[in-house]
Predicted model as a PDB file, atoms N, CA, C, CB and O in Angstrom, pLDDT in the B-factor column:
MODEL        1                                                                  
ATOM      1  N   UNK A   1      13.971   2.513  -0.080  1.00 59.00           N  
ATOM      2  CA  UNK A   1      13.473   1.614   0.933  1.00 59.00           C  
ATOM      3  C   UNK A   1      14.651   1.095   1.745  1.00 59.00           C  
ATOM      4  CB  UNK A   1      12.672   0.452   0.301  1.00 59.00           C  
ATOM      5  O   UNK A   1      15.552   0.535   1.121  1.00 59.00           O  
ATOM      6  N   UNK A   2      14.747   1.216   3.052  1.00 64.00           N  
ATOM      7  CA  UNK A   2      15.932   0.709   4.169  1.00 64.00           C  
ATOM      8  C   UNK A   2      15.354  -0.901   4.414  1.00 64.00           C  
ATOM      9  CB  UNK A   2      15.941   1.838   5.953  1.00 64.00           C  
ATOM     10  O   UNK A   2      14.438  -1.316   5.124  1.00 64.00           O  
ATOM     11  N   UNK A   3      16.148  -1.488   3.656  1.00 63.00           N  
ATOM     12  CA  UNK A   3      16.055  -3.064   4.924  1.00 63.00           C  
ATOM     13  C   UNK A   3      17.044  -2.922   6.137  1.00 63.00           C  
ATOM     14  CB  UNK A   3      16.687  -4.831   4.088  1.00 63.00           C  
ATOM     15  O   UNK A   3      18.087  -2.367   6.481  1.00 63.00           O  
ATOM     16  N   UNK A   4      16.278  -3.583   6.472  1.00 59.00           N  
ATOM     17  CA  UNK A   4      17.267  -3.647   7.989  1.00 59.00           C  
ATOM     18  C   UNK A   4      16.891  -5.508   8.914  1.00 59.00           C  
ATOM     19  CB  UNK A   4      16.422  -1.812   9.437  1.00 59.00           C  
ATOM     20  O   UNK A   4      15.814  -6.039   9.183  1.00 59.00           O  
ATOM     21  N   UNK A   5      18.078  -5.901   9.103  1.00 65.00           N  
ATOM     22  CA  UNK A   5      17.962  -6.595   9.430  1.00 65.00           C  
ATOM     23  C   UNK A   5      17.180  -7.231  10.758  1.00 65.00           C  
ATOM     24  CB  UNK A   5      18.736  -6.586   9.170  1.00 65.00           C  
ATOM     25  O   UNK A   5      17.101  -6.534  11.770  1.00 65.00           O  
ATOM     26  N   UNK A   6      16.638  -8.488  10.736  1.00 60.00           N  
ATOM     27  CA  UNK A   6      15.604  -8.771  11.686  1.00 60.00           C  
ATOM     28  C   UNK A   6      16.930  -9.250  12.467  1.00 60.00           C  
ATOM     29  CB  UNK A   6      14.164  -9.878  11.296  1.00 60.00           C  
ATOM     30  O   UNK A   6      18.066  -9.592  12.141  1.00 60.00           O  
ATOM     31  N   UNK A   7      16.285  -9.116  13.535  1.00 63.00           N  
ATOM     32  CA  UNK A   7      17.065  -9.970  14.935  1.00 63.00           C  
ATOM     33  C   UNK A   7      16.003 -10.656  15.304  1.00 63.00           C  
ATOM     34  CB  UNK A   7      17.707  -9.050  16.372  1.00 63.00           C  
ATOM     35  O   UNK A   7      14.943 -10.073  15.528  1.00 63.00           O  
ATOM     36  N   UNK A   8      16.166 -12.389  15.457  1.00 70.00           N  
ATOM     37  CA  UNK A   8      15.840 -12.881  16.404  1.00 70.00           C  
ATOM     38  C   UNK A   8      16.459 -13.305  17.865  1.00 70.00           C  
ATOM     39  CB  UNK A   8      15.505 -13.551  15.893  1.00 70.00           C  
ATOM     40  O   UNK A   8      17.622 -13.062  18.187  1.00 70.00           O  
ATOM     41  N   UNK A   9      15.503 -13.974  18.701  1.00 72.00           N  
ATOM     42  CA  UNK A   9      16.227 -14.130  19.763  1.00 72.00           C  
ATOM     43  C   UNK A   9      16.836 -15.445  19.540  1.00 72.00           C  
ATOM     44  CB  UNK A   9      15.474 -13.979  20.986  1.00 72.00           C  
ATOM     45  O   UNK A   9      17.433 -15.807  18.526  1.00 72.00           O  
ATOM     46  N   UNK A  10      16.587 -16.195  20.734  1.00 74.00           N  
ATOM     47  CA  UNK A  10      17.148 -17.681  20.769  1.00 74.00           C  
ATOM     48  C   UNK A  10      16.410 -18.649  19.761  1.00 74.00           C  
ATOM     49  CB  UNK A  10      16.972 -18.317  22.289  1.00 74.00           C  
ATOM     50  O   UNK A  10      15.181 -18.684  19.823  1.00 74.00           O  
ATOM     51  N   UNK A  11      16.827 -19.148  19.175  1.00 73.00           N  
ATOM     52  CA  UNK A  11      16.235 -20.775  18.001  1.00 73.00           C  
ATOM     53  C   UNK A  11      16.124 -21.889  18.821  1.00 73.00           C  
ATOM     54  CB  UNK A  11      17.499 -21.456  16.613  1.00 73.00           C  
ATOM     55  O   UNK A  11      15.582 -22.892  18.356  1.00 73.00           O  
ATOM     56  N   UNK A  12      16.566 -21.890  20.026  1.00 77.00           N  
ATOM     57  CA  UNK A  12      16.500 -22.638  20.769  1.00 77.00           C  
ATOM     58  C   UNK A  12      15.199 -23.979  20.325  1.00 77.00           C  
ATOM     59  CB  UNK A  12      16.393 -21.757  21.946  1.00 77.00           C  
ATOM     60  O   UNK A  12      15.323 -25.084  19.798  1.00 77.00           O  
ATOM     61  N   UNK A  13      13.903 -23.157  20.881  1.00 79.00           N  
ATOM     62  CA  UNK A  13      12.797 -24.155  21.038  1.00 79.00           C  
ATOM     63  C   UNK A  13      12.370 -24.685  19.567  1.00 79.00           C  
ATOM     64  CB  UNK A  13      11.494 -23.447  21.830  1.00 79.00           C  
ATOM     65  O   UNK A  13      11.886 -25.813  19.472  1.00 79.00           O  
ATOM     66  N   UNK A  14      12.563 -23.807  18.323  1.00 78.00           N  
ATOM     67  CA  UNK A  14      12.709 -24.502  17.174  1.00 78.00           C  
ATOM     68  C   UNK A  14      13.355 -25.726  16.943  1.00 78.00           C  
ATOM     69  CB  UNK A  14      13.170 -23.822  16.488  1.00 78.00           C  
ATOM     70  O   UNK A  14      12.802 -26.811  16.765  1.00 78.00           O  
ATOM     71  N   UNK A  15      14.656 -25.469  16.957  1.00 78.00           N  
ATOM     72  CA  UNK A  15      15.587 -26.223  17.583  1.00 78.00           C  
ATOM     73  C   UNK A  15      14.838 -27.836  17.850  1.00 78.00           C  
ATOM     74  CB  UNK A  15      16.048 -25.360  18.998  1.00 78.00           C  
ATOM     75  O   UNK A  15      14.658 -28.763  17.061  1.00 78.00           O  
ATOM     76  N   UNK A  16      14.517 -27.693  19.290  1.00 83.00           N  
ATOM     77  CA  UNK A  16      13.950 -28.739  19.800  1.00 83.00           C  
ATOM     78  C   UNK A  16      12.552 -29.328  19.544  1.00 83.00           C  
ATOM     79  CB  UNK A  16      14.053 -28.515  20.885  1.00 83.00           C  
ATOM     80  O   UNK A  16      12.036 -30.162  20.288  1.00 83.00           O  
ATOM     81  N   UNK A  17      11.962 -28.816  18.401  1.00 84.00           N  
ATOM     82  CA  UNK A  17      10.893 -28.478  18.419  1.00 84.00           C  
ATOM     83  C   UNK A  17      10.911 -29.341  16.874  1.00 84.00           C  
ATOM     84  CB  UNK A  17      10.572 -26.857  18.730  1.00 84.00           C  
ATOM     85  O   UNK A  17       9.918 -29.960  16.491  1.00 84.00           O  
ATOM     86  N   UNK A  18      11.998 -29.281  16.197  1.00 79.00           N  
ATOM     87  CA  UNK A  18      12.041 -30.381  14.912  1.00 79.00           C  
ATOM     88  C   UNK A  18      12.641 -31.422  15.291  1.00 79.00           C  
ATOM     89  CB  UNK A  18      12.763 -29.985  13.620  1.00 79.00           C  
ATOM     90  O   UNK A  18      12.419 -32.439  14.633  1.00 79.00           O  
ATOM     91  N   UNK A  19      13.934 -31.543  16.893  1.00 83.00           N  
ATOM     92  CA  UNK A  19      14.199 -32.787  17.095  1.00 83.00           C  
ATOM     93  C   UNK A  19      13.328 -33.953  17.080  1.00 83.00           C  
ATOM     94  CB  UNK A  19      14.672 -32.764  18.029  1.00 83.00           C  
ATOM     95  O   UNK A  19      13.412 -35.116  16.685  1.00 83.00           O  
ATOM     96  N   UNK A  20      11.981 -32.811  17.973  1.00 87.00           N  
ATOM     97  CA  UNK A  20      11.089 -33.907  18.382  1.00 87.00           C  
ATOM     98  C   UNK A  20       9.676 -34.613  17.323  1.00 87.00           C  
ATOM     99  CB  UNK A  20      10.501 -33.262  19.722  1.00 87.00           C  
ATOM    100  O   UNK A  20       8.813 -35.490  17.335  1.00 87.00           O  
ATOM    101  N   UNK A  21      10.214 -33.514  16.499  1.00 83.00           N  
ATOM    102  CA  UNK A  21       9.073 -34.150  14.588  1.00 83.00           C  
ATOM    103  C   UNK A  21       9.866 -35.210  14.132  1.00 83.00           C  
ATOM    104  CB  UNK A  21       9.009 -32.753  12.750  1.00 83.00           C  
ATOM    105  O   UNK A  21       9.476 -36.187  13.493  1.00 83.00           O  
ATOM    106  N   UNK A  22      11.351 -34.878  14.615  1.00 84.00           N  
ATOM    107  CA  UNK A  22      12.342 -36.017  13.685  1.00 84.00           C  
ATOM    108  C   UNK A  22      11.915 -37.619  14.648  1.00 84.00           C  
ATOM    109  CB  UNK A  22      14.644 -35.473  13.845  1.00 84.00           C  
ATOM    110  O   UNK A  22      11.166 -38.597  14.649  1.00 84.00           O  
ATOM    111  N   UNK A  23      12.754 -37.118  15.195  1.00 89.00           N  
ATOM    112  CA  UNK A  23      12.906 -38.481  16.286  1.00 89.00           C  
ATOM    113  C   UNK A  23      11.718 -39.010  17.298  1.00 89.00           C  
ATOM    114  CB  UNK A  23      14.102 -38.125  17.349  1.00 89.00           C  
ATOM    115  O   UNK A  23      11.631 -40.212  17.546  1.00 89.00           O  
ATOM    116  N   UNK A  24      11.078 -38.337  17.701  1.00 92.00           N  
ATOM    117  CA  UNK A  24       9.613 -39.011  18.772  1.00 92.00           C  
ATOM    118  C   UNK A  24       8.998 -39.612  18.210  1.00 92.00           C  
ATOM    119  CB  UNK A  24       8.518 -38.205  19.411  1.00 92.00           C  
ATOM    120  O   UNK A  24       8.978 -40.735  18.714  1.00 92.00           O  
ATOM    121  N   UNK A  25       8.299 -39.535  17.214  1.00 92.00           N  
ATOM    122  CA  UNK A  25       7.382 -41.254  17.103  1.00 92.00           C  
ATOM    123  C   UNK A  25       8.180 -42.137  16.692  1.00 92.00           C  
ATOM    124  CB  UNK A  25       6.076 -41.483  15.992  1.00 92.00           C  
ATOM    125  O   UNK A  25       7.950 -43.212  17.244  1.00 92.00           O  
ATOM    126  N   UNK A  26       9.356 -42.189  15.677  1.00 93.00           N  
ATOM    127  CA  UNK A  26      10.160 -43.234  16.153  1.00 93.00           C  
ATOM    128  C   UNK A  26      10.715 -43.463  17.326  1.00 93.00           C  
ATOM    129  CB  UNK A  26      10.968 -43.309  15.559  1.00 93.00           C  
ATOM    130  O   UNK A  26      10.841 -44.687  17.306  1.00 93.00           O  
ATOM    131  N   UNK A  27      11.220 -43.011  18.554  1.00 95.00           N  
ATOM    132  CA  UNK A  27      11.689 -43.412  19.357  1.00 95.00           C  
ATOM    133  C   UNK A  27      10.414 -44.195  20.235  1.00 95.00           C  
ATOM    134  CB  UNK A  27      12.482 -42.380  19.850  1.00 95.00           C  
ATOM    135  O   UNK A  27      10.624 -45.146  20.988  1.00 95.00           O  
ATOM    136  N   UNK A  28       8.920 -43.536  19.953  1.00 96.00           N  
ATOM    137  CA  UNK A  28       7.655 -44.179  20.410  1.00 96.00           C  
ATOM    138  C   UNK A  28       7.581 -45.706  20.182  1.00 96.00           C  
ATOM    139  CB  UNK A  28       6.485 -43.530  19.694  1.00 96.00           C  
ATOM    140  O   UNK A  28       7.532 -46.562  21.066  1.00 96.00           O  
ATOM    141  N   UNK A  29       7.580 -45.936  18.595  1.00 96.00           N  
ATOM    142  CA  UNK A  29       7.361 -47.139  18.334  1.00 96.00           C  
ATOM    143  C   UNK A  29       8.484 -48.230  18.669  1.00 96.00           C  
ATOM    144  CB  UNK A  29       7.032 -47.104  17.077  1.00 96.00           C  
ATOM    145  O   UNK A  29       8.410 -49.378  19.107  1.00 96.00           O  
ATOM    146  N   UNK A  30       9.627 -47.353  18.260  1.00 96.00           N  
ATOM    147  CA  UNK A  30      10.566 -48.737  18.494  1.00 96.00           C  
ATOM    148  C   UNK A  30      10.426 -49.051  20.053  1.00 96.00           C  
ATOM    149  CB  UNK A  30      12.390 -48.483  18.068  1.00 96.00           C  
ATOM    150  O   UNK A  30      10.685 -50.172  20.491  1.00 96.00           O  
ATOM    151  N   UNK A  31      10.012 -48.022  20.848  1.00 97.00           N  
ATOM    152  CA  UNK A  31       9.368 -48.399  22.632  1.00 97.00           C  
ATOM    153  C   UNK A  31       8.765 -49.336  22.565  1.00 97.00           C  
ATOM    154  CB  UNK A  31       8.341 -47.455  23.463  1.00 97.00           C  
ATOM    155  O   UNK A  31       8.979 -50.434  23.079  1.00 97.00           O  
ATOM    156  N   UNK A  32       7.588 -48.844  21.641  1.00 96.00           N  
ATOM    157  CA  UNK A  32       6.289 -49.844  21.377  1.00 96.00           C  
ATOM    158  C   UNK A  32       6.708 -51.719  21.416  1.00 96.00           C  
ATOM    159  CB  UNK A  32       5.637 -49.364  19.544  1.00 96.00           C  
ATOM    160  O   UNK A  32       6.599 -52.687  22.170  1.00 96.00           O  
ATOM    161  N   UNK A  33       7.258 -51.338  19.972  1.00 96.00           N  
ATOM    162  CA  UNK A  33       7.869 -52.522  19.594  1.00 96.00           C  
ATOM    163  C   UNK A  33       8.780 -53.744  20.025  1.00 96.00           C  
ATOM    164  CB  UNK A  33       8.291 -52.180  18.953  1.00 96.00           C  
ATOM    165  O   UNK A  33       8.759 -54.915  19.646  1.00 96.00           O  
ATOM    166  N   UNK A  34       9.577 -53.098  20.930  1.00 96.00           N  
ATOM    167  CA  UNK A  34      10.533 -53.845  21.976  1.00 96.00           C  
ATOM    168  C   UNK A  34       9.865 -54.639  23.119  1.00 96.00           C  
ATOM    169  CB  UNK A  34      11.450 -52.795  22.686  1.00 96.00           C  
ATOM    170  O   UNK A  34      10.084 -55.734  23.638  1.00 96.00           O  
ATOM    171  N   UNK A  35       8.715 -53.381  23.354  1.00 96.00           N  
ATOM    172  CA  UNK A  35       7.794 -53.854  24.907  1.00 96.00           C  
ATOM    173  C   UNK A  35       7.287 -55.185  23.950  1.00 96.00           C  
ATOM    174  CB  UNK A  35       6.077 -52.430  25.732  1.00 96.00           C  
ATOM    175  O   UNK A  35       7.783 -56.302  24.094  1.00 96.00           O  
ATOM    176  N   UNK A  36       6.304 -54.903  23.032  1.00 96.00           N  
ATOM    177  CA  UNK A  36       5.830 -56.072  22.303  1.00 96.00           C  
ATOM    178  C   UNK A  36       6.377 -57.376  21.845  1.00 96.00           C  
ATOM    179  CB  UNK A  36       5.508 -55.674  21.404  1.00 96.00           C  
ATOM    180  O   UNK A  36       5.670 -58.353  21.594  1.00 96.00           O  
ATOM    181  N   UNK A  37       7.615 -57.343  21.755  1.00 96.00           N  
ATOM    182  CA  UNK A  37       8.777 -58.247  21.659  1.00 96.00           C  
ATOM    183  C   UNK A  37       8.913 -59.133  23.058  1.00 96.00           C  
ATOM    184  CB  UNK A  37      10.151 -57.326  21.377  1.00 96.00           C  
ATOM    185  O   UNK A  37       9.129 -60.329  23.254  1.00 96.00           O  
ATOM    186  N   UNK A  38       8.704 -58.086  23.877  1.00 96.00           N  
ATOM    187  CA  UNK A  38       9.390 -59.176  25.103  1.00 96.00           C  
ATOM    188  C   UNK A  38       8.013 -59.658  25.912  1.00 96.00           C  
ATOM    189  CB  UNK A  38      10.695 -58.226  26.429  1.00 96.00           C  
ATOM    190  O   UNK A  38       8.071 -60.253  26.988  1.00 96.00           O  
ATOM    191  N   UNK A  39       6.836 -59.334  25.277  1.00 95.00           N  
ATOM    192  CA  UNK A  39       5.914 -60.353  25.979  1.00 95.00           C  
ATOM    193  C   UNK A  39       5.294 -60.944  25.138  1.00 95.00           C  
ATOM    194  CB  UNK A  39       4.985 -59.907  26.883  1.00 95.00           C  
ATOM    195  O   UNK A  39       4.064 -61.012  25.129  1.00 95.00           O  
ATOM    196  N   UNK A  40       6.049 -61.465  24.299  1.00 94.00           N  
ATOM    197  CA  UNK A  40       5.785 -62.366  23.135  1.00 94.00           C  
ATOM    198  C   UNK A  40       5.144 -62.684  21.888  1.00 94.00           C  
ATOM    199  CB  UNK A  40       5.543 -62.947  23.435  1.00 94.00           C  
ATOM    200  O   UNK A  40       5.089 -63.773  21.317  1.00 94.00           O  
ATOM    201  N   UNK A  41       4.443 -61.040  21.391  1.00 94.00           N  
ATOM    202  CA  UNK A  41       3.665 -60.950  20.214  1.00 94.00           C  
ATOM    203  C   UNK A  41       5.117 -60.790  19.447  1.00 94.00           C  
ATOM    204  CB  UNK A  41       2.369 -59.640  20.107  1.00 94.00           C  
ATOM    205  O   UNK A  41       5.818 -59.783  19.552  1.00 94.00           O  
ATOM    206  N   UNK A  42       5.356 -61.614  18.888  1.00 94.00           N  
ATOM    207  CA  UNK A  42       6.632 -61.089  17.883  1.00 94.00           C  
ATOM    208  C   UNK A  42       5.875 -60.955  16.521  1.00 94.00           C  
ATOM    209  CB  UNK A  42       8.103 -62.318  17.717  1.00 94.00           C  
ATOM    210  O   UNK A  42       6.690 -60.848  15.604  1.00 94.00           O  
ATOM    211  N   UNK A  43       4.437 -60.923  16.052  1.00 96.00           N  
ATOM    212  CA  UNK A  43       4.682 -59.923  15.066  1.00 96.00           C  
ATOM    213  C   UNK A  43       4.083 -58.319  14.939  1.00 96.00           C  
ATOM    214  CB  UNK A  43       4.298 -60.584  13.996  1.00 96.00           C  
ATOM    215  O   UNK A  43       4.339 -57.414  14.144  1.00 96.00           O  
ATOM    216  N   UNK A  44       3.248 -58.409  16.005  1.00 95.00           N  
ATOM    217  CA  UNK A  44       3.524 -56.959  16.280  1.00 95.00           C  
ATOM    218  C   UNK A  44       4.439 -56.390  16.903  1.00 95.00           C  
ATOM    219  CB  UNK A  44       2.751 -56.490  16.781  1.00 95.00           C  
ATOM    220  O   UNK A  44       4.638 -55.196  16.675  1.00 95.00           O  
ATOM    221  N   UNK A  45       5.067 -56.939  17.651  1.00 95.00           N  
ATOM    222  CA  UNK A  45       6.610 -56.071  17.888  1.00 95.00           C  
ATOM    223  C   UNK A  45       7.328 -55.553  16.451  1.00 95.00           C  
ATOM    224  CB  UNK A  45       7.896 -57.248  18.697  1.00 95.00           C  
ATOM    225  O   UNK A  45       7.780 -54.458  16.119  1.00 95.00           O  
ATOM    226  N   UNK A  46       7.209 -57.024  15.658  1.00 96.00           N  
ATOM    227  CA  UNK A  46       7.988 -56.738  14.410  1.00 96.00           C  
ATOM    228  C   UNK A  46       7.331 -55.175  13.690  1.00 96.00           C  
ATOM    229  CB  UNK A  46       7.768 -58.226  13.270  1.00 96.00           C  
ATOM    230  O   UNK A  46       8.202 -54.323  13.515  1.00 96.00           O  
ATOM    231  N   UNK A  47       6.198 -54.861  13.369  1.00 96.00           N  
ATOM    232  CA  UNK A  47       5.601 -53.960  12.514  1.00 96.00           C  
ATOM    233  C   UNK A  47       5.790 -52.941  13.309  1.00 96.00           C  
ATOM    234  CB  UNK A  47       4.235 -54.183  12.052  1.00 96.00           C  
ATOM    235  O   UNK A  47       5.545 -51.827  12.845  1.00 96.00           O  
ATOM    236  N   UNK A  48       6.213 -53.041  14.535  1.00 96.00           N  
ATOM    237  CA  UNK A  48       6.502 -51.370  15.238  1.00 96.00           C  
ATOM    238  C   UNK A  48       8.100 -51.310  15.258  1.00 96.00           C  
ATOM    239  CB  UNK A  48       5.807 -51.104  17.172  1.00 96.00           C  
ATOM    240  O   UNK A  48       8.700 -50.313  15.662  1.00 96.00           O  
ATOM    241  N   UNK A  49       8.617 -52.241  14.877  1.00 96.00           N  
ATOM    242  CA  UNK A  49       9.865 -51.857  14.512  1.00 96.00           C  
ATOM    243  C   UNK A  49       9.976 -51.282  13.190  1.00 96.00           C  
ATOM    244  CB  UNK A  49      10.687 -52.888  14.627  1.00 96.00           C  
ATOM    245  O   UNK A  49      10.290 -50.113  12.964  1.00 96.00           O  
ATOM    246  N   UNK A  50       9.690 -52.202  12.291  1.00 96.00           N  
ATOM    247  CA  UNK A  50       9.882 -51.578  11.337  1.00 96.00           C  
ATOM    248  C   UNK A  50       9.174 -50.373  10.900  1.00 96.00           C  
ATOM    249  CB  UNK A  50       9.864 -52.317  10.639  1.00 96.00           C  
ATOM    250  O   UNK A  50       9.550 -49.767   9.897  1.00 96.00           O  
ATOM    251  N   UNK A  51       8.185 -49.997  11.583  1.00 95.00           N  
ATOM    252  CA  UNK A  51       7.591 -48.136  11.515  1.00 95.00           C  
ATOM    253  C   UNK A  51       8.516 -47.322  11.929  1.00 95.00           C  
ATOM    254  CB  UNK A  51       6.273 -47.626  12.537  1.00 95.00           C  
ATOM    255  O   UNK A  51       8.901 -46.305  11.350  1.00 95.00           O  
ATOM    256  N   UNK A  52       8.984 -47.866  13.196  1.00 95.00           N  
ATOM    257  CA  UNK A  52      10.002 -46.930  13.142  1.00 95.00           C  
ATOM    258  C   UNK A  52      11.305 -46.537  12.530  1.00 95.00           C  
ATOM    259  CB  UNK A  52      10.198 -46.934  13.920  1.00 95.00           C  
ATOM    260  O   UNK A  52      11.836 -45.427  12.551  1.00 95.00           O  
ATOM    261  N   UNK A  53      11.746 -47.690  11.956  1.00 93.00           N  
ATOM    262  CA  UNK A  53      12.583 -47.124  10.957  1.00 93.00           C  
ATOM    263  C   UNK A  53      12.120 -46.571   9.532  1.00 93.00           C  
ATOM    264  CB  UNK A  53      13.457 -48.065  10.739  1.00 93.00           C  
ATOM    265  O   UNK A  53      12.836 -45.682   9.069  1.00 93.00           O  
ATOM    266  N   UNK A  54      11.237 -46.897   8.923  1.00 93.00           N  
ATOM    267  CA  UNK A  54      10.410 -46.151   8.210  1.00 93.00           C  
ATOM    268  C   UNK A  54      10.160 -44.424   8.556  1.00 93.00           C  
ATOM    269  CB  UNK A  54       9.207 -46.933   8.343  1.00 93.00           C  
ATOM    270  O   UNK A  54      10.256 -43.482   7.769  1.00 93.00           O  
ATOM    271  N   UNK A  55       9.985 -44.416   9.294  1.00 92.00           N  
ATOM    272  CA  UNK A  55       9.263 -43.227  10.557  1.00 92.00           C  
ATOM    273  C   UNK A  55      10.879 -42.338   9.965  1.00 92.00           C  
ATOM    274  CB  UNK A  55       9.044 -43.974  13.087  1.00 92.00           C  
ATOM    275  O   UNK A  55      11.073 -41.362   9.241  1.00 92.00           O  
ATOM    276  N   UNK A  56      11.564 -43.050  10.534  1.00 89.00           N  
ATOM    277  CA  UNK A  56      13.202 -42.139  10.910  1.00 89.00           C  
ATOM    278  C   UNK A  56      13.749 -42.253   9.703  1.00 89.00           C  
ATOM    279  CB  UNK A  56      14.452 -42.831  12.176  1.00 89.00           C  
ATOM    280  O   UNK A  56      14.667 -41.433   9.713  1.00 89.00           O  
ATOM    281  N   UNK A  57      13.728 -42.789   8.661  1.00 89.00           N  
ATOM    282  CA  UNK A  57      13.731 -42.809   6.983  1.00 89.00           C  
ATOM    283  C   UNK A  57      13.517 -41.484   6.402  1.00 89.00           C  
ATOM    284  CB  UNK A  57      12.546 -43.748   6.344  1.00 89.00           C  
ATOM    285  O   UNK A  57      14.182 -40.556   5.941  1.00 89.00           O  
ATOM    286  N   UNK A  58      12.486 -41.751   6.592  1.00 88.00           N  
ATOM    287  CA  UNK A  58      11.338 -40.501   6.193  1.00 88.00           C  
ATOM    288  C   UNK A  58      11.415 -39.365   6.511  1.00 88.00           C  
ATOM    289  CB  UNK A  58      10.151 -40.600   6.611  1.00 88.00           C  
ATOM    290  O   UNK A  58      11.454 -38.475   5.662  1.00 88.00           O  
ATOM    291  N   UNK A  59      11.453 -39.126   7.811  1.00 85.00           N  
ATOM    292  CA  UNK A  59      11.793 -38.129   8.740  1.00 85.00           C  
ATOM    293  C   UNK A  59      13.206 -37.476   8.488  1.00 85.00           C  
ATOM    294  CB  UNK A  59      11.722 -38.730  10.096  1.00 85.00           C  
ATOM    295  O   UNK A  59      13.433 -36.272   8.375  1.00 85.00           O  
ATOM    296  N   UNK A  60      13.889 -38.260   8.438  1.00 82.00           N  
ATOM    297  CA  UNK A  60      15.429 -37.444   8.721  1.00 82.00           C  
ATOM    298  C   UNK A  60      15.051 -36.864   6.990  1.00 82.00           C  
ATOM    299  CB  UNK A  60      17.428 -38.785   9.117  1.00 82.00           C  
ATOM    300  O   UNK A  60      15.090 -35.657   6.752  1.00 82.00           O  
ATOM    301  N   UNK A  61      14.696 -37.882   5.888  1.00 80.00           N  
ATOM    302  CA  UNK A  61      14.861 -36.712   4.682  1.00 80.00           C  
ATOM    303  C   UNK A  61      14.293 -35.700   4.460  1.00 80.00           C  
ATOM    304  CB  UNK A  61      14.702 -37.014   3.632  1.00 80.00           C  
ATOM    305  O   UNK A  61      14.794 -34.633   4.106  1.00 80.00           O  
ATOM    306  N   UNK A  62      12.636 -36.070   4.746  1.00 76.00           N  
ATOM    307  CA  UNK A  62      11.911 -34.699   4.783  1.00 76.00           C  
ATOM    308  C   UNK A  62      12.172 -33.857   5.464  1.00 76.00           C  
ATOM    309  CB  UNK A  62      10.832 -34.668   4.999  1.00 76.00           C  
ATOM    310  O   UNK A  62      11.911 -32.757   4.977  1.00 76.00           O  
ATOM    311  N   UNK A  63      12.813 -33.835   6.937  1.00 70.00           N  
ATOM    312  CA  UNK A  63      12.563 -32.572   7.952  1.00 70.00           C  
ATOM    313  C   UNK A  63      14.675 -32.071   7.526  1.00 70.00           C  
ATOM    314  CB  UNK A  63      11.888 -33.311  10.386  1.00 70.00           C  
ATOM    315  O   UNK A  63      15.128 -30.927   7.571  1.00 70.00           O  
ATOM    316  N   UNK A  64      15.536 -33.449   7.144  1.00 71.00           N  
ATOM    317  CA  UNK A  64      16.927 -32.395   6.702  1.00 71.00           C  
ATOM    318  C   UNK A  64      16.703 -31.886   5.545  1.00 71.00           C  
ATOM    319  CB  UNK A  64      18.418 -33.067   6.527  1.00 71.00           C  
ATOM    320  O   UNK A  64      17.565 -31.044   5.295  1.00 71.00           O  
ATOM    321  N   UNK A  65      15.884 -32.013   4.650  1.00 75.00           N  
ATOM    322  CA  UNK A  65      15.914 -31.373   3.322  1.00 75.00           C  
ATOM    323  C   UNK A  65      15.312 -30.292   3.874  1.00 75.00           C  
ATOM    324  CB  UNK A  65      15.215 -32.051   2.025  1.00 75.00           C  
ATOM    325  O   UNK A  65      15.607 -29.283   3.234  1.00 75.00           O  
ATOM    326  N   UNK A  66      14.646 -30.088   4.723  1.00 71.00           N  
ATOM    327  CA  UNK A  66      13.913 -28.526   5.169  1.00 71.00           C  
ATOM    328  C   UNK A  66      15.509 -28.046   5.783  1.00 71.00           C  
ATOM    329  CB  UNK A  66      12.200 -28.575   6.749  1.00 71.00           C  
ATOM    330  O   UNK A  66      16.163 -27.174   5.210  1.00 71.00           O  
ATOM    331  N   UNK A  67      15.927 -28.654   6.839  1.00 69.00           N  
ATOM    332  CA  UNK A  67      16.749 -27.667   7.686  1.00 69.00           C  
ATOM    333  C   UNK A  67      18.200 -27.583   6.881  1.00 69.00           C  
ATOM    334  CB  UNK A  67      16.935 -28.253   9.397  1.00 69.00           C  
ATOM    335  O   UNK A  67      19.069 -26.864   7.374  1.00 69.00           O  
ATOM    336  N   UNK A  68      18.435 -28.194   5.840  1.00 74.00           N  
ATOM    337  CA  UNK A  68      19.748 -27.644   4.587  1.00 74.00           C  
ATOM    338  C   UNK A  68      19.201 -26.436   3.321  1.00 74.00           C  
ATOM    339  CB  UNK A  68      20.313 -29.353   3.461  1.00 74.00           C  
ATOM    340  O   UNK A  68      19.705 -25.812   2.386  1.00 74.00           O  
ATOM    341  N   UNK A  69      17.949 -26.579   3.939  1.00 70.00           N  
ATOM    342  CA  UNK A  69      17.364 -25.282   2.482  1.00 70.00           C  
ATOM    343  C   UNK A  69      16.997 -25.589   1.432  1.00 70.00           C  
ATOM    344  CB  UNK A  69      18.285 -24.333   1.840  1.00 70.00           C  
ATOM    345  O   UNK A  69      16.205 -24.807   0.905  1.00 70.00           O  
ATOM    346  N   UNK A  70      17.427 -26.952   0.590  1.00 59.00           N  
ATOM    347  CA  UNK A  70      17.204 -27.562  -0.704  1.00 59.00           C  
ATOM    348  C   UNK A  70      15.485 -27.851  -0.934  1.00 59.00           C  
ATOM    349  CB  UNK A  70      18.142 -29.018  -0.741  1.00 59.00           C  
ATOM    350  O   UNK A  70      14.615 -28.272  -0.172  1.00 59.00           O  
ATOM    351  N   UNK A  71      15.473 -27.485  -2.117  1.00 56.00           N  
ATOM    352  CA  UNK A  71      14.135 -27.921  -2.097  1.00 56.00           C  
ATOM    353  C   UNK A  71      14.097 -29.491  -2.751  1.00 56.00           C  
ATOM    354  CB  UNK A  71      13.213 -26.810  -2.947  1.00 56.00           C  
ATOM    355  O   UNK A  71      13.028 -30.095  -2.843  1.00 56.00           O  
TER     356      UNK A  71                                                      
ENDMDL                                                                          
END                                                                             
């Protein structure tokens, strides 16, 4: 049996394509959260802050434990 190696093309949109699993709904909420801050619900501003760091917690381990290979 010959393996032969696959070629792909560009990873590019992968690439960008887990930036935006990592980082977009946190970068959403802490939006959220700031807007909510400055017209004076400070405690829902507060709970969209802290989602988003939750959010980006979460995120960076689950989606870098995918992109280092480790299970």
């Amino acid at each position: 049996m010959i393996h032969l190696p696959l070629e792909v093309g560009s990873m590019d949109g992968l690439f960008i394509f887990l930036f935006l699993i990592m980082f977009g709904p946190a970068i959403l909420f802490l939006i959220i959260g700031v807007v909510l801050l400055l017209k004076h619900k400070k405690k829902a501003g507060k709970i969209f802050v802290i989602l988003a760091g939750v959010y980006l917690l979460i995120s960076l381990g689950v989606c870098g434990t995918i992109m280092i290979g480790m299970p």
